[in-house]
N, C-alpha and C positions, 0 to 999 in steps of 0.2 A: 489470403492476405498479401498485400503487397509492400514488403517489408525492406523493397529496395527503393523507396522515394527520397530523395538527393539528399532531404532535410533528418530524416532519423537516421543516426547513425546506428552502427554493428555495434556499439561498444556502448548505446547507450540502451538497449534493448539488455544488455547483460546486466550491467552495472545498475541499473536505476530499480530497485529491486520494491516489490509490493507484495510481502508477504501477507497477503490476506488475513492469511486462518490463524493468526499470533495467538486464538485462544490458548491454545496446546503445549502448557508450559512451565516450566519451574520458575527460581527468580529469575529474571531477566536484567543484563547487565547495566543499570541505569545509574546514573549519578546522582547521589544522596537527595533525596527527596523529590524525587521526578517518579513520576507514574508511566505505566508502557502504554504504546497507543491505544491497544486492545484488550481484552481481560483474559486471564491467564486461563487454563485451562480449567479448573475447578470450577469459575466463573462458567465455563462454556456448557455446566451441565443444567446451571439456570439457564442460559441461553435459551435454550432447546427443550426446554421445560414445557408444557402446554401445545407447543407446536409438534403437528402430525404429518411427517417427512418419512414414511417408511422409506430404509434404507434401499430396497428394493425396486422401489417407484424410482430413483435418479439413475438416469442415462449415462449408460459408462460402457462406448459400444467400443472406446479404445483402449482397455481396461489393459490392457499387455500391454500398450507403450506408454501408459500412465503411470505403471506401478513402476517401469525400466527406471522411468525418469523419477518419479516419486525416491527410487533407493540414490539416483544419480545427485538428485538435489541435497539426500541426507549427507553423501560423501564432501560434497563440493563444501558444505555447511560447516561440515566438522572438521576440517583439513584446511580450506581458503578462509571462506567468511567471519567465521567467529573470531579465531585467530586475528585476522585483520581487524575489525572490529575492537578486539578488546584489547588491541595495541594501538588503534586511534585512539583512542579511554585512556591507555597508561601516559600517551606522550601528549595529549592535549588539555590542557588549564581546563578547568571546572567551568570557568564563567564565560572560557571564549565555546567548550563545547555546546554549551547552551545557548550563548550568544547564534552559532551555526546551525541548531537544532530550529529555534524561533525563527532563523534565516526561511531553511526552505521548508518548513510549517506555514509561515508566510503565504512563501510562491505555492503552496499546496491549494490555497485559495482561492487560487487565482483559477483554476479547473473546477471549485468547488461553485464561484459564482458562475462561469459559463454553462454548467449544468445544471445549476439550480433557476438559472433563466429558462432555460431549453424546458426544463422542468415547470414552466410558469409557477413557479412559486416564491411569491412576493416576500414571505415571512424569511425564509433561506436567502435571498437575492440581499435584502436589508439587510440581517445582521451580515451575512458573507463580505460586502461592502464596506459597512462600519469596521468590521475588523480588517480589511486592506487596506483603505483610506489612513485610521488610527495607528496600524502597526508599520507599516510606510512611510510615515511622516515621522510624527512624534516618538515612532519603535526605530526607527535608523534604520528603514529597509526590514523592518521584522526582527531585528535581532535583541529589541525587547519586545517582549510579547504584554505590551502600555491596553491594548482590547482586552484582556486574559478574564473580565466581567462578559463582555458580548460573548453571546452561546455559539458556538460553531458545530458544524456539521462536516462530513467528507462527503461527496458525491463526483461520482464518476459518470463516463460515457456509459457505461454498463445499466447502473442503476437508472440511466435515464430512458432507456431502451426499453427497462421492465417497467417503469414509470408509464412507457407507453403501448405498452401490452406484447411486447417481444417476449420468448420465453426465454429460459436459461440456455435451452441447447443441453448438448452431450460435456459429459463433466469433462474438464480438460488440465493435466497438468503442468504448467509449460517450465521447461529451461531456467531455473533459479528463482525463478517468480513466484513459483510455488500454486496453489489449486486454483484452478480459474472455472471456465467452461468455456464455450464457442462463444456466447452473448461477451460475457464478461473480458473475454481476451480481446475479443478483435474491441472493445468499448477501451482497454486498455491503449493499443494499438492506437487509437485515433485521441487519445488524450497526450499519448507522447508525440504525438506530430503535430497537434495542432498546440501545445506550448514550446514544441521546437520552433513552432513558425512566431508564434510571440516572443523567443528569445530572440531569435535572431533578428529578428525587425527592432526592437529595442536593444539589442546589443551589439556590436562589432567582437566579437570572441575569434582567437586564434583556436586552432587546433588543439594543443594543450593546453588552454584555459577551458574548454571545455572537458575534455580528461578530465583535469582536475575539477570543476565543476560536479560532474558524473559521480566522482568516486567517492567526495565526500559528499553525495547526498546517498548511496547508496550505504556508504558506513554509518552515515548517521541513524539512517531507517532501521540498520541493520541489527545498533546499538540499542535504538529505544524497542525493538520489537519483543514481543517475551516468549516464541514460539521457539522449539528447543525438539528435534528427530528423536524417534524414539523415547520419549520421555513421559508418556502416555499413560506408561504401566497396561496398558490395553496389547493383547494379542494380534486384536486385529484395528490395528495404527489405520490404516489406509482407508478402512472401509469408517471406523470413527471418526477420522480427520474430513472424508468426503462428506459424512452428514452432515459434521460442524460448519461447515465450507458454505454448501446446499443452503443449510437455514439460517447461516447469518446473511445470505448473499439475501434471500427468503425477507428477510427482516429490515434489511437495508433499504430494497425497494417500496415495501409496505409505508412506512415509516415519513 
């Protein structure tokens, strides 16, 4: 991957955080009455219910620098992120957090319709539209979420890949990001650069407006996500969190 092209920065590869596998989790830090992106752990075992992913069949040929960074991202989690996180939550008003939440939920759309074109899928392209058009106008730039009737999807570079018969590749855990694979990362990869190339065409951002940009969309994910290191009650975390990972990613592209 080529992770030095002029328009993604270093900071926003860190900062801009997609924790996938949010199943695996207790309660997650949300603002009274707000639901997490993903379903908590308990959820994850309907997930995987029916579906036949022996644990053994996924590729995990990096399985030593997986598990390094698997404990590296627990530390980072428990010491930087949450901490941050749940001091954005103490010192930000209820209605403007939320007002920022439906912000870049919004912009999250906006990757949502570009792959669900790629994806020729006219059902996804429509409502994705209706709720950018709707929550852009009449939402104040997203910041009420006025679509919150039209059904939304997330779709990524990834899912568009398996859409079109790419496989997953070898599991991969990246740097804060938390469980990906080769498909999925480098689909990552190419969804943060090509909405870097749509910000920056629609916007003039200094240096630290974009920082700040980064940090609070990175707190906000961070905030609504309900996935929680070692909380599992499973022995073996790593090898459960990989299947979770495997057959939502499984599920995603199906779908």
């Amino acid at each position: 991957m080529n992770i030095t092209c002029k328009r993604l920065y270093p900071h926003t590869l860190v900062l801009t955080v997609v924790l996938a596998l949010s199943a695996c989790s207790t309660a997650p830090i949300l603002p009274e009455g707000e639901d997490p992106i993903e379903p908590r752990f308990d959820a994850a075992r309907v997930l995987i219910a029916g579906v036949e992913t022996p644990a053994d069949a996924i590729s995990d040929p990096w399985e030593g620098f997986n598990r390094s960074m698997y404990r590296f991202n627990y530390r980072f989690d428990k010491y930087v992120f949450l901490p941050a996180a749940k001091g954005y939550q103490a010192i930000t008003p209820d209605f403007l957090e939320k007002g920022i939440h439906n912000f870049f939920r919004n912009l999250r759309d906006i990757t949502t319709l570009i792959n669900s074109i790629l994806q020729l899928s006219p059902e996804k392209t429509a409502h994705t539209t209706t709720r950018l058009v709707i929550n852009s106008t009449i939402g104040l730039l997203g910041f009420i979420n006025v679509a919150h009737d039209v059904p939304r999807s997330d779709e990524d570079f990834g899912q568009t890949l398996g859409h079109w018969g790419v496989g997953s590749g070898p599991y991969l855990v990246l740097p804060i990001l938390g469980p990906s694979s080769l498909r999925d990362g480098t689909g990552t990869l190419v969804d943060r650069i090509v909405f870097s190339e749509i910000r920056d065409e629609a916007l003039d951002l200094e240096t630290w407006q974009e920082w700040t940009w980064d940090i609070l969309n990175a707190l906000d994910t961070r905030a609504y996500t309900a996935f929680r290191y070692y909380e599992t009650g499973s022995p073996f975390e790593y090898e459960w969190v990989r299947l979770l990972y495997t057959t939502k990613r499984q599920l995603d592209v199906e779908r």
